[in-house]
C-alpha positions as CSV (number, residue, x, y, z in Angstrom):
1,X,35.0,-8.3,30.9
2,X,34.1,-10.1,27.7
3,X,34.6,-14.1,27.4
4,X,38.0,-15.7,26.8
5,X,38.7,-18.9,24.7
6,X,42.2,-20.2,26.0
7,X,44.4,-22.2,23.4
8,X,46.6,-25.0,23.9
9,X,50.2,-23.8,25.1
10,X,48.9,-20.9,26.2
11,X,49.9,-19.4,29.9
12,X,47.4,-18.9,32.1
13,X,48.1,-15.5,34.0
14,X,47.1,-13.9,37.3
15,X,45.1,-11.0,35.1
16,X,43.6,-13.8,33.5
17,X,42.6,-15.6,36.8
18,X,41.3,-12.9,37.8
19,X,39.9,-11.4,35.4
20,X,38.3,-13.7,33.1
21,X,37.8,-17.0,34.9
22,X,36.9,-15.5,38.8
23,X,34.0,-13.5,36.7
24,X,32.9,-16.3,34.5
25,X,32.3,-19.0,37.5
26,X,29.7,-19.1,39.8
27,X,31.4,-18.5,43.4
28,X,30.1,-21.2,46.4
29,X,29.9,-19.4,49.9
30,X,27.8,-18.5,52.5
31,X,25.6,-15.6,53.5
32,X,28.4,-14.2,55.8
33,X,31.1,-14.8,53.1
34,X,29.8,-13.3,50.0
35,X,32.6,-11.3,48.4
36,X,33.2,-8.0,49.6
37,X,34.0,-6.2,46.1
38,X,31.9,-8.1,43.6
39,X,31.6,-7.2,39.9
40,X,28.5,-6.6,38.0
41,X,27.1,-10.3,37.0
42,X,29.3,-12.3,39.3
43,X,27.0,-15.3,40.4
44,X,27.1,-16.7,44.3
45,X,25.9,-20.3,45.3
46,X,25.1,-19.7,49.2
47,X,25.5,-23.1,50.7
48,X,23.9,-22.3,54.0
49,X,20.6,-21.0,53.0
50,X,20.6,-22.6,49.2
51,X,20.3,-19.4,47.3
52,X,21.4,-18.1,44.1
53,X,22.1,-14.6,43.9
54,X,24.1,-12.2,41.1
55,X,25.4,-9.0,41.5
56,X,23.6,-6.4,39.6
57,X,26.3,-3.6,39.5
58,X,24.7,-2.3,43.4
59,X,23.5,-4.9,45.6
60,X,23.3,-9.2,45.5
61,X,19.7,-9.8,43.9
62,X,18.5,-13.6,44.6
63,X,17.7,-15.4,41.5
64,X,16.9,-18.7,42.6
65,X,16.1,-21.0,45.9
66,X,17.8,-24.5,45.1
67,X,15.4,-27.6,47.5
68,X,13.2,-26.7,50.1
69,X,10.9,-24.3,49.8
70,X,10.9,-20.9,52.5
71,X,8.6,-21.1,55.3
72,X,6.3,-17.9,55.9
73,X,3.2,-17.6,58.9
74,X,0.5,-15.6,57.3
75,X,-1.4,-13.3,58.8
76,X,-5.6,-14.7,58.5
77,X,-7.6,-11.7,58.6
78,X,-11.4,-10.4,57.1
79,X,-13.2,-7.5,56.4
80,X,-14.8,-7.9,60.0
81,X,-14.3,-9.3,63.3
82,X,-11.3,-11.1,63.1
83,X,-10.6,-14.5,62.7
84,X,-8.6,-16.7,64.9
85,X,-6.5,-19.8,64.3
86,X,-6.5,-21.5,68.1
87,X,-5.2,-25.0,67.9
88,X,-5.9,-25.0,64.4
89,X,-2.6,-24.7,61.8
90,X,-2.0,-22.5,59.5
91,X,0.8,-22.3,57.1
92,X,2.7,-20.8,54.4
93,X,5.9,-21.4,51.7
94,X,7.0,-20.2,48.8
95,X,9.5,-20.3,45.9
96,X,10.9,-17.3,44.8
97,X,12.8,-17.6,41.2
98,X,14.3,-13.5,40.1
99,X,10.9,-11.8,40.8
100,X,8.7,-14.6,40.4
101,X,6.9,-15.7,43.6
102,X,5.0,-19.2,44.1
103,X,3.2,-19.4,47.4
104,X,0.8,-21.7,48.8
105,X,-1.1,-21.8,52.4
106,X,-2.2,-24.4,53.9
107,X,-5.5,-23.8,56.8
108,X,-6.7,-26.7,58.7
109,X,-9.7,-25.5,61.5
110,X,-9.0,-26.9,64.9
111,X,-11.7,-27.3,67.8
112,X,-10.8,-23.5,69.0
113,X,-10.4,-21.9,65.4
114,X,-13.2,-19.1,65.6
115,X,-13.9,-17.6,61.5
116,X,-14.5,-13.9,62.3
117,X,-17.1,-12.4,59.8
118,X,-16.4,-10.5,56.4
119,X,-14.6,-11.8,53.8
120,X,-11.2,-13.6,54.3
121,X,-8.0,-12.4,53.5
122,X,-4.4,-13.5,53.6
123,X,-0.9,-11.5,53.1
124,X,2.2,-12.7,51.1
125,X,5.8,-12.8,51.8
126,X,7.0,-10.5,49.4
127,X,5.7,-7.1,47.8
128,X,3.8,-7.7,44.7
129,X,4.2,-5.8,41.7
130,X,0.8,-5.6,40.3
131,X,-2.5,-5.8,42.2
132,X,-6.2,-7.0,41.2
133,X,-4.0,-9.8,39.2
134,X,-6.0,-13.5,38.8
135,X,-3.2,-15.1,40.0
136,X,-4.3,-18.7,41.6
137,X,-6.7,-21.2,42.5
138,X,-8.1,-22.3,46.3
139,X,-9.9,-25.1,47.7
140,X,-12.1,-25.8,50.3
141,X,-12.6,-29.4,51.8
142,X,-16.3,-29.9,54.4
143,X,-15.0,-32.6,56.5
144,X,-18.6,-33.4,57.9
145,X,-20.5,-32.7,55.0
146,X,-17.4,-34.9,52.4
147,X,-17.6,-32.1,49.7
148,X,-14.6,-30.0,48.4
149,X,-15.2,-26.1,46.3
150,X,-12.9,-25.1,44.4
151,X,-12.4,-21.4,43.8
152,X,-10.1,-18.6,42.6
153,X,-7.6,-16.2,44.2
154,X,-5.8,-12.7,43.4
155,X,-3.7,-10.5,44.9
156,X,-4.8,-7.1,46.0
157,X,-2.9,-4.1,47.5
158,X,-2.1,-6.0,50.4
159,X,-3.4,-9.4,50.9
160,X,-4.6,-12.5,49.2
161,X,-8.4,-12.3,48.2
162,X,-10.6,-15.6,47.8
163,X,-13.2,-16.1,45.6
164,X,-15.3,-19.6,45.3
165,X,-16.8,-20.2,42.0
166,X,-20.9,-19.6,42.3
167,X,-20.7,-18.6,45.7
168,X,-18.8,-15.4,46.2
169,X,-15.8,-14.5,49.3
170,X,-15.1,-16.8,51.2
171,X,-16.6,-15.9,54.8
172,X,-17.1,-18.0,58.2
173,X,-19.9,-19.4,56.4
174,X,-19.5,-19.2,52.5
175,X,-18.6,-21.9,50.7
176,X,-20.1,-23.4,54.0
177,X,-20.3,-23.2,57.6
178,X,-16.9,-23.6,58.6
179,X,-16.2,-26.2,61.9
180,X,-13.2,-28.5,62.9
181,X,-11.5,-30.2,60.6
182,X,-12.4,-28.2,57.8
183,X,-9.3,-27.1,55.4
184,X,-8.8,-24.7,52.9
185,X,-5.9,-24.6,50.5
186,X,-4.4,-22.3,48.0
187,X,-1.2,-21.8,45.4
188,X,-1.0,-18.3,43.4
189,X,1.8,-16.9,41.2
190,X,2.7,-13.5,41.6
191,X,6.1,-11.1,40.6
192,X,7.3,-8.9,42.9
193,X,8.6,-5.3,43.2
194,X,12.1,-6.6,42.5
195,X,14.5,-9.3,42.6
């Protein structure tokens, strides 16, 4: 249905309410009340999870997350033994705007946190797209030694790889010897599969 410019005097109809106008507005519901016989490009505000989708002729595809950003748990692995987070945190969110994703993860050691051996790895929340992609930058703050190294990261088939600038992977002890209170952070941009 194209566009419509209404003149003065003219009537408004029920074709043209619902034809024109109800295709040409962005529609506020919620997840449980999108509408059950949308038209290809109709536009939904969900007001209970702040997402903007549009209908792309088969299925709702989200275009845009309005405030807060969405909370993910990563998965910490390596190439080794495995790593374990104890009574440290670890953290994720993201931003997802059509199939660009923005994620960060935040990693603070805690007096349990054990670092595995290998390199370290991360996943993402949503499917990439590409792989082997430099895609972001980390950091990595010593507590006991004061010194922060800054590196790289990139997606690859299935997780997050770090890499710190002169010193390779990051491992249980490259940039340094990991301990309590030690933090590592990191933000990449990625597109996924699809919208």
């Amino acid at each position: 249905m194209s566009f419509k410019t209404f003149t003065a005097g003219e009537v408004l109809t029920a074709t043209d309410v619902n034809t024109m106008l109800m295709t040409q507005a962005l529609i506020r519901c919620t997840s449980g009340t999108r509408p059950s016989s949308p038209a290809e490009g109709w536009h939904i505000y969900e007001t209970d999870t702040d997402k903007v989708y549009i209908y792309d002729g088969a299925a709702w595809a989200e275009t845009l997350k309005i405030g807060t950003p969405t909370s993910f748990t990563p998965t910490w692995t390596t190439t080794g033994t495995a790593p374990a987070i104890g009574n440290g945190t670890l953290e994720g969110s993201y931003f997802r705007v059509g199939r660009m994703i923005t994620y960060s993860v935040a990693l603070t050691a805690g007096s349990t946190t054990t670092f595995g051996t290998g390199s370290w790895q991360f996943d993402y929340p949503v499917n990439a797209a590409g792989t082997l992609l430099m895609v972001g930058s980390a950091l990595a703050f010593d507590t006991s030694g004061g010194t922060t190294t800054p590196g790289a990261c990139r997606v690859s088939t299935s997780t997050i790889i770090l890499t710190f600038f002169g010193t390779g992977v990051v491992t249980n002890a490259n940039p340094f010897t990991w301990a309590t209170g030690d933090i590592l952070r990191l933000t990449l941009s990625y597109q996924a599969t699809s919208a």
